[in-house]
Backbone as a ProteinNet text record, in pm:
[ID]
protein_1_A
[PRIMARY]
XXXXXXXXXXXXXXXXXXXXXXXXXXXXXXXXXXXXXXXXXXXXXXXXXXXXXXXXXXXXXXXXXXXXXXXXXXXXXXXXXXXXXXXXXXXXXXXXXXXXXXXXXXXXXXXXXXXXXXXXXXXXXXXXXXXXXXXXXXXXXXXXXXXXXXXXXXXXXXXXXXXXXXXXXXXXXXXXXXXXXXXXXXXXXXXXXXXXXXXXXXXXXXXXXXXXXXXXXXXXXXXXXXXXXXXXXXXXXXXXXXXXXXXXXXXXXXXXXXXXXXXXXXXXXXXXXXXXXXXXXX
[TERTIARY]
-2383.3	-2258.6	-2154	-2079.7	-1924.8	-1850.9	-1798	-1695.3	-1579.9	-1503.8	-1358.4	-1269.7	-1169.3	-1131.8	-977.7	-973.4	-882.3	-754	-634.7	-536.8	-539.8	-638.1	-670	-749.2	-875.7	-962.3	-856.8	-822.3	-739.6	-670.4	-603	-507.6	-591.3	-680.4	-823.1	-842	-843.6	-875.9	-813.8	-665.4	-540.1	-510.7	-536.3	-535.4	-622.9	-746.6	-884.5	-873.3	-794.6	-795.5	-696.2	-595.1	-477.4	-523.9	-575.5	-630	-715.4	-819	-922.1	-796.8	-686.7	-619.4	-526.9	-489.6	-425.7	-535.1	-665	-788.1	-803	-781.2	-799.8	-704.4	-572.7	-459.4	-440.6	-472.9	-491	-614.5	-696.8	-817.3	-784.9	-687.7	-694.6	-565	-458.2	-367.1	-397.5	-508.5	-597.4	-653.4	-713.5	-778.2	-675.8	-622.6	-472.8	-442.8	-375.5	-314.6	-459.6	-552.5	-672.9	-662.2	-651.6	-665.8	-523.5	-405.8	-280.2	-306.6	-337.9	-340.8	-436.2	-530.8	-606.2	-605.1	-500.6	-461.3	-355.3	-204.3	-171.3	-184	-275.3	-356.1	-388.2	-447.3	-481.1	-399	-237.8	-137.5	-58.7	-107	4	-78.7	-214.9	-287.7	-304.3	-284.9	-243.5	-125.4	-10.2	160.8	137.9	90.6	86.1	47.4	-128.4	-177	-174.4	-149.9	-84.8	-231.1	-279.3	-369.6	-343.8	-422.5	-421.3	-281.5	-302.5	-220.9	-42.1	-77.1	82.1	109.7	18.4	-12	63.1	-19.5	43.1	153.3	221.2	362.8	468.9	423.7	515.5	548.6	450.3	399.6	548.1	554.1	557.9	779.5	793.2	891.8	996.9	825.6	934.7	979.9	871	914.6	1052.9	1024.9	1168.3	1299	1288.8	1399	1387.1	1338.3	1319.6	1351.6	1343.2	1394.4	1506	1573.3	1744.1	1840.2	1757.7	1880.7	1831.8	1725.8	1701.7	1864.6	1830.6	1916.8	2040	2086.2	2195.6	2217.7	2090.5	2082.6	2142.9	2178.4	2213.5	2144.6	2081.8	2009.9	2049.2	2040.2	2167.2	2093.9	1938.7	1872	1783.1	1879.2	1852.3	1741.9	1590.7	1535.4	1581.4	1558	1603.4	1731.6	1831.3	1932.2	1892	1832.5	1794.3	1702.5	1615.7	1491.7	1600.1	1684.1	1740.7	1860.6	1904.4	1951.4	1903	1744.3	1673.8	1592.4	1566.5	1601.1	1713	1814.1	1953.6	1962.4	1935.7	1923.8	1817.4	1725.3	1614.7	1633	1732.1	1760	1650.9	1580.2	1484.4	1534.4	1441.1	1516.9	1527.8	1646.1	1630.3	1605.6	1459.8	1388.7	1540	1579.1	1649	1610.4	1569.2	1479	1378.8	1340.3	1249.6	1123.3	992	899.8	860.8	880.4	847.3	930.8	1064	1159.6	1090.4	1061.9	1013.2	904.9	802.3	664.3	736.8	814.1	840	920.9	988.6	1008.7	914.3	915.7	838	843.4	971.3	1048	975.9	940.6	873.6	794.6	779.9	644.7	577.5	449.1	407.1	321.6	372.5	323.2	153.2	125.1	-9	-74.6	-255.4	-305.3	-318.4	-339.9	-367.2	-519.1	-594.4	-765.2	-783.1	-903.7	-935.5	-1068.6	-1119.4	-1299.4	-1336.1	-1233.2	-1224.9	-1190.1	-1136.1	-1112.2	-1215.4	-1190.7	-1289.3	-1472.8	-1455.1	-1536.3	-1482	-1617.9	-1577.3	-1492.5	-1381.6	-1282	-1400.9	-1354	-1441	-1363.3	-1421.8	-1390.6	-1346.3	-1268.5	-1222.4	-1198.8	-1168.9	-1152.3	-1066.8	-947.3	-796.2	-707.2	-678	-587.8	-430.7	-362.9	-265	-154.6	-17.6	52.1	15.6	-25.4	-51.2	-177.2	-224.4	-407.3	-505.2	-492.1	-568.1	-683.7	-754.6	-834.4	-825.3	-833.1	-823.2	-872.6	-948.3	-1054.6	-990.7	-1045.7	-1013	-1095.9	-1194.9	-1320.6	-1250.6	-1224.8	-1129.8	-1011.6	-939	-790.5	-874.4	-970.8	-995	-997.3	-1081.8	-1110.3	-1008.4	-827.4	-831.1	-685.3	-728	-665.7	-660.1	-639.3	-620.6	-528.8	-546.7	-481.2	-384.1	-292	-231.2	-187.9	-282.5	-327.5	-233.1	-134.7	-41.1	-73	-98.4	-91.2	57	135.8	276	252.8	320.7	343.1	348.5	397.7	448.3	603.2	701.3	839.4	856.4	807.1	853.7	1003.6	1050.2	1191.1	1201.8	1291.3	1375.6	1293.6	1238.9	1120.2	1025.4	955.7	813	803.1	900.3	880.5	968.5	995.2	1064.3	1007.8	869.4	800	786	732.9	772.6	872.5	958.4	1119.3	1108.4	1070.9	1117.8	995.9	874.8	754.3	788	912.1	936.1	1046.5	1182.6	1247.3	1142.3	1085.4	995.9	865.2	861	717.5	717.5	825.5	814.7	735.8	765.3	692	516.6	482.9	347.2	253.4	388.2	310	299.2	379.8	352.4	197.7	227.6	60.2	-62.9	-9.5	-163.2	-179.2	-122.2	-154	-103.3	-172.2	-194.2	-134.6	-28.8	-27	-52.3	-138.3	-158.3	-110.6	-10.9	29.7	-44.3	-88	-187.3	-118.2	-103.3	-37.5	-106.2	-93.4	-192.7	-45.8	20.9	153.3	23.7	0.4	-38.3	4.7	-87.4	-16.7	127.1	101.1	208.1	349.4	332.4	440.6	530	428.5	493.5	541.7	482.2	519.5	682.9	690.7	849.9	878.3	860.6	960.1	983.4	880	929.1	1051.3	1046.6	1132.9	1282.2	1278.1	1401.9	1455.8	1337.7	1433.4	1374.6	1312.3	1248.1	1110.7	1041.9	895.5	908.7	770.3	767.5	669.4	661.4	630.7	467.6	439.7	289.5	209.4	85.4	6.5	31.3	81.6	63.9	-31.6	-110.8	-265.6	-216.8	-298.4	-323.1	-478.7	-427	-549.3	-521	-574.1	-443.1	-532	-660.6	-701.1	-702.6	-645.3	-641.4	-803.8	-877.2	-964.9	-1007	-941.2	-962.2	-880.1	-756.6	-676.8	-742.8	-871.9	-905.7	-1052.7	-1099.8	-1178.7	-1152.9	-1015.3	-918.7	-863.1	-870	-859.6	-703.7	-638.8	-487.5	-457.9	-562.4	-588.5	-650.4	-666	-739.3	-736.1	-842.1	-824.8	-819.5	-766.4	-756.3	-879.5	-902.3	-1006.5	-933.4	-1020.7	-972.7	-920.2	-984.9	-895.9	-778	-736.6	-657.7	-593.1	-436.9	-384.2	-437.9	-383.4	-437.9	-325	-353.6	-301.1	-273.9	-144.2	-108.4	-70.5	-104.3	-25.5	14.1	111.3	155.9	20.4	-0.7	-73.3	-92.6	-110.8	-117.1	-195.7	-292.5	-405.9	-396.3	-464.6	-438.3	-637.6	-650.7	-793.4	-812.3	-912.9	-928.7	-1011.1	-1049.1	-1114.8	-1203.5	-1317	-1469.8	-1455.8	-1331.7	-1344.5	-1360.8	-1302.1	-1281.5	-1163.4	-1127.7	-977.9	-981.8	-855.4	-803.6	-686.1	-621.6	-528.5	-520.3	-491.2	-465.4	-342.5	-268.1	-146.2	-111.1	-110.3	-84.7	3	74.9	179.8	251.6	341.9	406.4	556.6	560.3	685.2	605.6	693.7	628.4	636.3	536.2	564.7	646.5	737.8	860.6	855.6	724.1	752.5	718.6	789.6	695.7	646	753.5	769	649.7	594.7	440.3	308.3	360.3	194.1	249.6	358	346.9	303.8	347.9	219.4	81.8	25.6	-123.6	-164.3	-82.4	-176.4	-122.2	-61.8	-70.4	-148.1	-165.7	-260.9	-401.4	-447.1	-549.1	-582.3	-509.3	-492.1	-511.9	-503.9	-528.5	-629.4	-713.2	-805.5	-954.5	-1051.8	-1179.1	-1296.9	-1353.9	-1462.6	-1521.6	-1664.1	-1785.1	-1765.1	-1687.7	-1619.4	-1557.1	-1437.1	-1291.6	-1371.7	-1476.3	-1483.1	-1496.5	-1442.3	-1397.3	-1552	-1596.9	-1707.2	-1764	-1708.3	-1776.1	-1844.3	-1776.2	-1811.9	-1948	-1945.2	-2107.2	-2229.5
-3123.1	-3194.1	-3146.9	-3109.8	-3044.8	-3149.6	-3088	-3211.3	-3181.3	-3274.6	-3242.1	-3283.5	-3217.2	-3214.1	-3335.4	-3441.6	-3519.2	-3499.9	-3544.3	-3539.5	-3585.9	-3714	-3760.1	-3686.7	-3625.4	-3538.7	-3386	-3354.1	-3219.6	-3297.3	-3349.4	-3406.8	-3448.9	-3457.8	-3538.8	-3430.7	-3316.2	-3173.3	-3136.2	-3085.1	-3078.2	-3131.3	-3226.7	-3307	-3241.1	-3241.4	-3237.9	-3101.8	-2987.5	-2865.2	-2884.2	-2952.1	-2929.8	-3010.5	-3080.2	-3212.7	-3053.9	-2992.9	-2890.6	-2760.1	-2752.4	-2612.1	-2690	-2841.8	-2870	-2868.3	-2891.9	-2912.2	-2813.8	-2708.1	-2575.6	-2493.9	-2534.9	-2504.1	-2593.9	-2704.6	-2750	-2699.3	-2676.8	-2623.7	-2510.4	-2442.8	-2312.4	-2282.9	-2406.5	-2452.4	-2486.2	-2541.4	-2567.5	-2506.9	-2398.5	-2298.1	-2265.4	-2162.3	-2099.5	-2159.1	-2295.4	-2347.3	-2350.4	-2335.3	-2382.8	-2189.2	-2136.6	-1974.4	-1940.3	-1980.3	-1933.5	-1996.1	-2171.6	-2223.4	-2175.3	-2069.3	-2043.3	-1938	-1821.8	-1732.3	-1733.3	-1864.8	-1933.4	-1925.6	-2020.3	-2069.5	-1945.1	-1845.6	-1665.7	-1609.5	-1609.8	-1557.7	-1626.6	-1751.9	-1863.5	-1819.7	-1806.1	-1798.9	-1680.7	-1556.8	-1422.1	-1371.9	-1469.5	-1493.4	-1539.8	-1656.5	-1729.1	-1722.6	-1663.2	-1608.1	-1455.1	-1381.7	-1261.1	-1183	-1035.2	-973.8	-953.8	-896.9	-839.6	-760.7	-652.6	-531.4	-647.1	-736.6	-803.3	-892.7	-977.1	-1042.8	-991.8	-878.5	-766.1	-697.5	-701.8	-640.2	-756.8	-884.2	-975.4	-1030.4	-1019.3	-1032.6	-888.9	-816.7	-691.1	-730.6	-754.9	-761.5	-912.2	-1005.8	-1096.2	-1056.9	-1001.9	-900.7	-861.5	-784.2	-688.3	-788.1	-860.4	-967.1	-1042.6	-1086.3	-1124.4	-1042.6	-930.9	-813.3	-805.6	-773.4	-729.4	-842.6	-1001.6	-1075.4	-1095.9	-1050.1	-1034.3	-922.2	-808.9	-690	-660.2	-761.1	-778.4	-666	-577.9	-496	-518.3	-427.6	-473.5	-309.5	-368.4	-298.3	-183.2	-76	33.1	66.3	85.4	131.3	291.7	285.5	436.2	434.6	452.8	442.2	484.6	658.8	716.7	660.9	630.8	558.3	435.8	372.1	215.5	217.7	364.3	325.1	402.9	492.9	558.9	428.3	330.5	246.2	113.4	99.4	48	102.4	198.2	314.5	251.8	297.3	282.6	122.6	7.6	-150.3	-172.5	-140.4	-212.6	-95.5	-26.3	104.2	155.6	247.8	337.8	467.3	506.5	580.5	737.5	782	936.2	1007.6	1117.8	1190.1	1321	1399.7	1510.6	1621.4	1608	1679.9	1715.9	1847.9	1875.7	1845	1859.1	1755.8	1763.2	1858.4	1836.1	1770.6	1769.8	1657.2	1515.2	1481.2	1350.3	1300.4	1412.3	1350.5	1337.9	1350.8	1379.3	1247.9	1143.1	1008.6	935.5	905.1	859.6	688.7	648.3	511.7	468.5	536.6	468	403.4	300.3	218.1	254.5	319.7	328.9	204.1	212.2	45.5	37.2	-80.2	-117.8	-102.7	-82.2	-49.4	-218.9	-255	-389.4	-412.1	-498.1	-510.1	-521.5	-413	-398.9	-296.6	-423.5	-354	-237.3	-117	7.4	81.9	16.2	120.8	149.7	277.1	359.5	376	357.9	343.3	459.9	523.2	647	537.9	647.3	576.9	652.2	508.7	557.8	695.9	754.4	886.5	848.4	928.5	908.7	1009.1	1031.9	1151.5	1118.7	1102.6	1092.5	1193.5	1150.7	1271.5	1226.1	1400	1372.8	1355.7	1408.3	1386.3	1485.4	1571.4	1667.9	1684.9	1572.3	1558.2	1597.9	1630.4	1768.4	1627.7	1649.4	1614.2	1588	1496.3	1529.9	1437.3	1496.6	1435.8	1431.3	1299.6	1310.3	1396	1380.5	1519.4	1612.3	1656.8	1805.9	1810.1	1712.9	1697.1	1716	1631.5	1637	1787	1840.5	1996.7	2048.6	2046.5	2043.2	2044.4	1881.2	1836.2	1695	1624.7	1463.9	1477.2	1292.7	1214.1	1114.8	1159.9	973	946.4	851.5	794.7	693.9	683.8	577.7	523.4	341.8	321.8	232.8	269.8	216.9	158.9	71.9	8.6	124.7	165.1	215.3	246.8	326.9	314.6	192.5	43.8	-99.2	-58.8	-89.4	-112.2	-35	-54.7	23.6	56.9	-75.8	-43	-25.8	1.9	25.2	169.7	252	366.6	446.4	358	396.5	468.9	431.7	458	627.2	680.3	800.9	884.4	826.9	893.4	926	787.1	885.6	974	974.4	1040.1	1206.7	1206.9	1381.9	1396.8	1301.8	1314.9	1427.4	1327.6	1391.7	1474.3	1512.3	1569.4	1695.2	1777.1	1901.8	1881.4	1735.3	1693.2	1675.3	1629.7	1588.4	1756.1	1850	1953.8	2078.4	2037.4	2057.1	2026.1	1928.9	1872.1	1882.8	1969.7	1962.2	1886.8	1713.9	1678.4	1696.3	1620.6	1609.5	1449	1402.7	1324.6	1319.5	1188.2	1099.7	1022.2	971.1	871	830.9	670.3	632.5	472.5	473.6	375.2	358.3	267.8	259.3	330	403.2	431.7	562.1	547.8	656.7	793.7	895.6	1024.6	1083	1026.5	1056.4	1006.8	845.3	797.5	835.6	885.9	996	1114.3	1185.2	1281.6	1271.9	1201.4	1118.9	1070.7	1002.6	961.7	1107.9	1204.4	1340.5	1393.4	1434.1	1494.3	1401.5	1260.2	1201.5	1210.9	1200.1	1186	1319.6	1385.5	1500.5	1466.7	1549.8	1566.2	1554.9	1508.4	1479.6	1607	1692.4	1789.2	1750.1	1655.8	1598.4	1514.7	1492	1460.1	1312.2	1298.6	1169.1	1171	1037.9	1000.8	906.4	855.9	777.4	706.9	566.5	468.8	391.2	378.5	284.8	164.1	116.7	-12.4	-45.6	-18.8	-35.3	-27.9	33.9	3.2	62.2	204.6	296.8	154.8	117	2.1	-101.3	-155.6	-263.1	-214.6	-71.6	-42.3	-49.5	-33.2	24.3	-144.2	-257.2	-398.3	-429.4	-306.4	-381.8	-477.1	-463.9	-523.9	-636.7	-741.5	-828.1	-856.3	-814.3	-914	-1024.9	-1043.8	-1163.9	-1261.1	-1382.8	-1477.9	-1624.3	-1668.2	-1825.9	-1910	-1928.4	-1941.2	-1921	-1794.3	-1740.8	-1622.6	-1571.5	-1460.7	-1335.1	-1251.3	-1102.7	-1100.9	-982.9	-950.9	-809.1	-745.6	-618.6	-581.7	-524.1	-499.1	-321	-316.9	-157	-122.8	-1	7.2	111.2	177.2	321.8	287.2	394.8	467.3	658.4	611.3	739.5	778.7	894.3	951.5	1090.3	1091.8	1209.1	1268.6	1490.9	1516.5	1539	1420.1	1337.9	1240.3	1172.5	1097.3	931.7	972.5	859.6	738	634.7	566.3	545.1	627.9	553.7	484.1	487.9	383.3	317.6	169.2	91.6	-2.2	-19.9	-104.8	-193	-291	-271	-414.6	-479.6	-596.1	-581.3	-655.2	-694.7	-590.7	-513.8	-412.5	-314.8	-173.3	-58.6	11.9	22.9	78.1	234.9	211.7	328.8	374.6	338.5	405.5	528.6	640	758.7	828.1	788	850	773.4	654.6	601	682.3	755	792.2	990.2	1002.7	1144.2	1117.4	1005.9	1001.7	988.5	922	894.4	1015	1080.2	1197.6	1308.8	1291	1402.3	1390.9	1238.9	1219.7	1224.2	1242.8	1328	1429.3	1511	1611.8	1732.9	1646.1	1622	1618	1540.5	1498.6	1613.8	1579.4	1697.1	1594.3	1578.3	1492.4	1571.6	1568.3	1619.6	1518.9	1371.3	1316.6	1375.5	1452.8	1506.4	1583.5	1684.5	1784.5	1724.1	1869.8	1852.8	1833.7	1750.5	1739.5	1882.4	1978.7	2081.6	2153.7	2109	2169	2062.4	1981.5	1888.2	1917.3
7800.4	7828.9	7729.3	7761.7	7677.9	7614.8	7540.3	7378.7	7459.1	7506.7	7521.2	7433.1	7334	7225.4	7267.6	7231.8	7231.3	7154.2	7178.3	7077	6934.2	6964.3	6877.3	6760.6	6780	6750.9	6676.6	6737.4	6695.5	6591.3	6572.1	6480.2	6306.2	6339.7	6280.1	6187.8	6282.6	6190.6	6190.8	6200.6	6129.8	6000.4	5982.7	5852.5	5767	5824.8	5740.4	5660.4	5786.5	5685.7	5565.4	5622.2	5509.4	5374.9	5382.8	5271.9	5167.9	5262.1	5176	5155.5	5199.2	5167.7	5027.8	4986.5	4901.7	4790.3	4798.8	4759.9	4653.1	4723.6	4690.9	4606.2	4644.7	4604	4401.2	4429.5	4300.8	4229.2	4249.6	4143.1	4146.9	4182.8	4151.2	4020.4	4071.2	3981.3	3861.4	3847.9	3749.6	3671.4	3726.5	3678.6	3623	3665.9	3619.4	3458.4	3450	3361.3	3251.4	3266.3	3192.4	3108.1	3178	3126.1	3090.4	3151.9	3090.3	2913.9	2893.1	2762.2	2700.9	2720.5	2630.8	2562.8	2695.6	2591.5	2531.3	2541.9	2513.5	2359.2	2330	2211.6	2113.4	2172.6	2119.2	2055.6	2185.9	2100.2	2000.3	1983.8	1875.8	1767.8	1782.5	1627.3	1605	1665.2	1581.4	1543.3	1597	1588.8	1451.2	1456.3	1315.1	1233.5	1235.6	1109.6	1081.8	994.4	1016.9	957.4	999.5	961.5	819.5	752.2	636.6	593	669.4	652.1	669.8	768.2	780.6	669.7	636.9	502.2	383	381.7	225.9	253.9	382.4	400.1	421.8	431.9	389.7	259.8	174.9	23.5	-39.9	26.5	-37.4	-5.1	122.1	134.8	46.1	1.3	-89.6	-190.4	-255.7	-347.3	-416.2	-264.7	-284.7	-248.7	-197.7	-227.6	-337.2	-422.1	-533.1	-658.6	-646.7	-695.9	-704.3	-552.8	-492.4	-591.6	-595.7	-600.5	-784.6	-818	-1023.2	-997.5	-978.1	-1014.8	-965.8	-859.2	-846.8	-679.2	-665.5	-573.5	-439.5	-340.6	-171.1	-138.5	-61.4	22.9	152.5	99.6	221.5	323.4	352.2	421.8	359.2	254.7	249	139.8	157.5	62.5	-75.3	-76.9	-213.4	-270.3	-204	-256.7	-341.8	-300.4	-291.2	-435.3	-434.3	-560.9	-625.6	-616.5	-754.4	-807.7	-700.4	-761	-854	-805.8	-914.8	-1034.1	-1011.5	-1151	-1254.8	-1191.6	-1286.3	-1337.8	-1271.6	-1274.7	-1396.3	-1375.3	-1493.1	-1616.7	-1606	-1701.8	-1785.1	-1686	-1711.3	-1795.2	-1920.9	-2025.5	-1935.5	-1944.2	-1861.5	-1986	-1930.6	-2053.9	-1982.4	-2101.2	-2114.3	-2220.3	-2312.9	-2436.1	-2402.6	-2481	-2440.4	-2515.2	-2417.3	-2463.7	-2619.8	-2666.2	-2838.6	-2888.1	-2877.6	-2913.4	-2872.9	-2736.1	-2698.3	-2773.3	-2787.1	-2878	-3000.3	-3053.7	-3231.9	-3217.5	-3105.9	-3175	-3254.2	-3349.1	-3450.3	-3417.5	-3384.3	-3352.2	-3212.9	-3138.8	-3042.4	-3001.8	-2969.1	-2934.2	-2781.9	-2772.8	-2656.4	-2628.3	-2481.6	-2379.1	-2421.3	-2438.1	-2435.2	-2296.1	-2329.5	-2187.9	-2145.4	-2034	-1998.2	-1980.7	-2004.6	-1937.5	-1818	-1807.5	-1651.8	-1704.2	-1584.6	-1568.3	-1593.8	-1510	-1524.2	-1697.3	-1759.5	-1873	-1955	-1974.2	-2087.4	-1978.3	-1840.1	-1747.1	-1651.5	-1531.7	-1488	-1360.6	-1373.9	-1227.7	-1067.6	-974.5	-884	-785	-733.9	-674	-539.5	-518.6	-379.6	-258.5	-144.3	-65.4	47.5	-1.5	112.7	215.5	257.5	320	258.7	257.2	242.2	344.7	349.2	479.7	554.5	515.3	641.4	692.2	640.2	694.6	652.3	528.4	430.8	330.2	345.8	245.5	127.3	19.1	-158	-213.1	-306.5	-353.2	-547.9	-571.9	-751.4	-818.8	-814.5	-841.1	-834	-738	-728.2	-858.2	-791.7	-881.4	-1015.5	-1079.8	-1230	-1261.3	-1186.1	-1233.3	-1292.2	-1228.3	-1291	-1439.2	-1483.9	-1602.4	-1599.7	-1678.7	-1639.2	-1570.4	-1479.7	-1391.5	-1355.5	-1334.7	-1355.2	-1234.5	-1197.2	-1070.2	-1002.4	-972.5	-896.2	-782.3	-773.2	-621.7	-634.9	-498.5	-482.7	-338.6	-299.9	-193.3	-74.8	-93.9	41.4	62.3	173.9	205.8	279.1	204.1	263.4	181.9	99.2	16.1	-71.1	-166.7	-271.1	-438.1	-447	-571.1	-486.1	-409.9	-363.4	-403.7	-385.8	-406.9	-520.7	-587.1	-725.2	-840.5	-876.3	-924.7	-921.6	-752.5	-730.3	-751.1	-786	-738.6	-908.2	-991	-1161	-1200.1	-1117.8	-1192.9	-1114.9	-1053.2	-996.1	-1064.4	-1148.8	-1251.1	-1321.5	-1379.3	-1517.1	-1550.3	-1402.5	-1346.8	-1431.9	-1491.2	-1576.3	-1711.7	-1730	-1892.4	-1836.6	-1736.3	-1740.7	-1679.8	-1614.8	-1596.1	-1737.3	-1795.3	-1966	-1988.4	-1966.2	-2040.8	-1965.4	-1918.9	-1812.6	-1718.8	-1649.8	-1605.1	-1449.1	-1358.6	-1237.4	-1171.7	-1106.6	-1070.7	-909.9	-874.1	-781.4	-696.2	-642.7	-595.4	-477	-418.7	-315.1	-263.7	-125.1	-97.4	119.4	135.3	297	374.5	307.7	453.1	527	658.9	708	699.7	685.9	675.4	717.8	865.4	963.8	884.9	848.5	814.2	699.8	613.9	449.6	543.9	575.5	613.3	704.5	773.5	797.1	752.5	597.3	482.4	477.6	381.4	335.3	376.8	519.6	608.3	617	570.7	554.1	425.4	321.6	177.4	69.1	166.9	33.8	16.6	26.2	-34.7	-215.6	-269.1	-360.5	-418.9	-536	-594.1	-629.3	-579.8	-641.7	-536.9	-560.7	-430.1	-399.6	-250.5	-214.1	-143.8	-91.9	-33.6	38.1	195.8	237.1	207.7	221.8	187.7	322.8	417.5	543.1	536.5	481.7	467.6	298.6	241	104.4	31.2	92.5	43.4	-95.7	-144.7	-288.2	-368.4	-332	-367.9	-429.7	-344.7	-377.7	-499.4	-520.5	-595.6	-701.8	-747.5	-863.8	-872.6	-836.7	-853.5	-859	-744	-705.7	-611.3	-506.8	-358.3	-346.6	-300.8	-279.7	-137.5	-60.3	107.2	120.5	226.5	260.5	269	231.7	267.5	347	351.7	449.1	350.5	190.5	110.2	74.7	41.7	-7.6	90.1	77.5	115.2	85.4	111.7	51.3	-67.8	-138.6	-276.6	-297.6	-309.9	-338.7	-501.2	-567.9	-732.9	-716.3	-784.4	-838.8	-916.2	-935.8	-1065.3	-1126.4	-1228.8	-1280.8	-1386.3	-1372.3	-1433.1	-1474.4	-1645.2	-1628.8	-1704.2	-1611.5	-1591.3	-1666.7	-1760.7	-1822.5	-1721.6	-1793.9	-1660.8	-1657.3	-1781.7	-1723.5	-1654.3	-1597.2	-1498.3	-1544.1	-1682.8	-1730.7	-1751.5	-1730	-1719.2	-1859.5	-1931.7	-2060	-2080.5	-1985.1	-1968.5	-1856.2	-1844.3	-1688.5	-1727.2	-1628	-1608.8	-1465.4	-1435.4	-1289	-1305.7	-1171	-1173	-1057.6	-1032.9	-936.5	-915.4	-1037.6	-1028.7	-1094.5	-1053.9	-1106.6	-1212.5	-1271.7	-1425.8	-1457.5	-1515.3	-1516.6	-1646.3	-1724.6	-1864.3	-1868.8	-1794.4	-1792.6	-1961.5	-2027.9	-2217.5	-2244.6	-2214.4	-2296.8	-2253.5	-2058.9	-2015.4	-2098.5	-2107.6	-2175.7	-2356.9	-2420.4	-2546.1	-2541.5	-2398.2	-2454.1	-2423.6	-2284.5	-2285.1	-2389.1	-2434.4	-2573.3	-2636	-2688.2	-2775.4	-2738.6	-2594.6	-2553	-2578.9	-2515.7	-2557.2	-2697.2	-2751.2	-2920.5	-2922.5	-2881.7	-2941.1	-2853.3	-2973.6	-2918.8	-2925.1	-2794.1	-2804.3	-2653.6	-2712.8	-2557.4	-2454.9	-2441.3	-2296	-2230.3	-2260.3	-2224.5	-2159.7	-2148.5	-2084.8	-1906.6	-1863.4	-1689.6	-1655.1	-1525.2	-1472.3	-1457.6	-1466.4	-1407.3	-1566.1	-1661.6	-1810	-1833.3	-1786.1	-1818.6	-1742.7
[MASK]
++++++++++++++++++++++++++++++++++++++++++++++++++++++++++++++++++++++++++++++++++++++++++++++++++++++++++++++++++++++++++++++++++++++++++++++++++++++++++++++++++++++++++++++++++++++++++++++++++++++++++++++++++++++++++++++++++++++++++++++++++++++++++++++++++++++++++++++++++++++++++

């Protein structure tokens, strides 16, 4: 016997679908809003809590405002401008004599070393690239002459890279003496290498570190914990070529005494002890 479908009946299921197509239409609405707020939620807490590397580049940029408004500084964009104008601000002595004149101040007081784990201890070794992707190792560098090891911020601002700007001033006095400077900072190769090409290459080795990690061996770096922020310091070391640190300095601005690291290493220099010899003489 056959169903004959009433007006009534049709209408019945007219409804019935639309009731399961709104049915449907909300749990899916649902869904939706349940997965939009969650990644939602994802992007507020990597907005808000900043990685490491963003951590220590906000650290780095108070800094340098804290700096600008000590020294009275305004900021042009132009790096080398910017560090040769904090050069001139904290009035860094310009060496002009030549270096036997400089060692023969008698009147001078050279900077004290600061404590750190590392001194009179072998500095740990490292193997960086430079801007052009090249490999370099301190081992190598020791071979050969002492070191004076710089880590600098980076091209964030005007002192970050100041430090650099007077150690190629005076780079004729430390290649007098034999030595070898270092500079090490997380800017990626690529990115020195386009400072270079904007403000001049520097006559001496720069390194990438891009997780700070040689940084944090040498106790300038601190990562980040759930406690605490991360932690960036300037710092200079200077390394005989057994691979030993006889001087350490490090802080929140960069040490510009280049006339104190050309006495100790004279007074290295000077001196005759079976340490000093290059790793390769032991």
């Amino acid at each position: 016997m056959s169903t004959i479908d009433t007006p009534d009946s049709a209408s019945n299921t007219a409804l019935l679908r639309q009731q399961q197509t709104r049915f449907r239409r909300r749990v899916f609405l649902v869904i939706a809003a349940v997965i939009v707020s969650f990644y939602g939620v994802i992007f507020t807490y990597h907005l808000l809590t900043p990685t490491p590397s963003q951590s220590a580049s906000l650290q780095v940029l108070e800094q340098c405002r804290e700096i600008c408004l000590k020294y009275g500084l305004i900021p042009t964009g132009n790096i080398k401008q910017d560090a040769e104008a904090y050069l001139e601000a904290v009035k860094k002595p310009r060496l002009s004599e030549p270096l036997r004149e400089l060692l023969a101040d008698g009147q001078f007081i050279v900077a004290e070393s600061r404590p750190h784990p590392l001194l009179k201890q072998p500095a740990p070794d490292f193997q960086l690239k430079n801007h052009e992707g090249q490999l370099v190792s301190l081992q190598e560098t020791l071979a050969q002459g002492p070191v004076v090891l710089v880590f600098y911020y980076g091209y964030d601002c005007s002192h970050c890279v100041a430090q650099l700007f007077g150690l190629q001033e005076d780079l004729k006095y430390f290649q007098e003496l034999g030595a070898r400077i270092v500079a090490i900072s997380a800017d990626p190769p690529e990115e020195t290498k386009a400072r270079f090409e904007e403000y001049g290459a520097f006559n001496f080795t720069v390194l990438s570190d891009p997780e700070n990690k040689i940084a944090q061996q040498y106790g300038v770096f601190i990562p980040e914990t759930a406690e605490r922020p991360s932690d960036l310091k300037h710092g200079t070391f200077l390394i005989n070529p057994a691979g030993k640190v006889f001087f350490s300095t490090f802080g929140y601005k960069p040490f510009l005494d280049n006339k104190s690291l050309l006495f100790m290493l004279n007074e290295f220099s000077q001196q005759s002890s079976p340490e000093h010899k290059s790793p390769n003489e032991t």
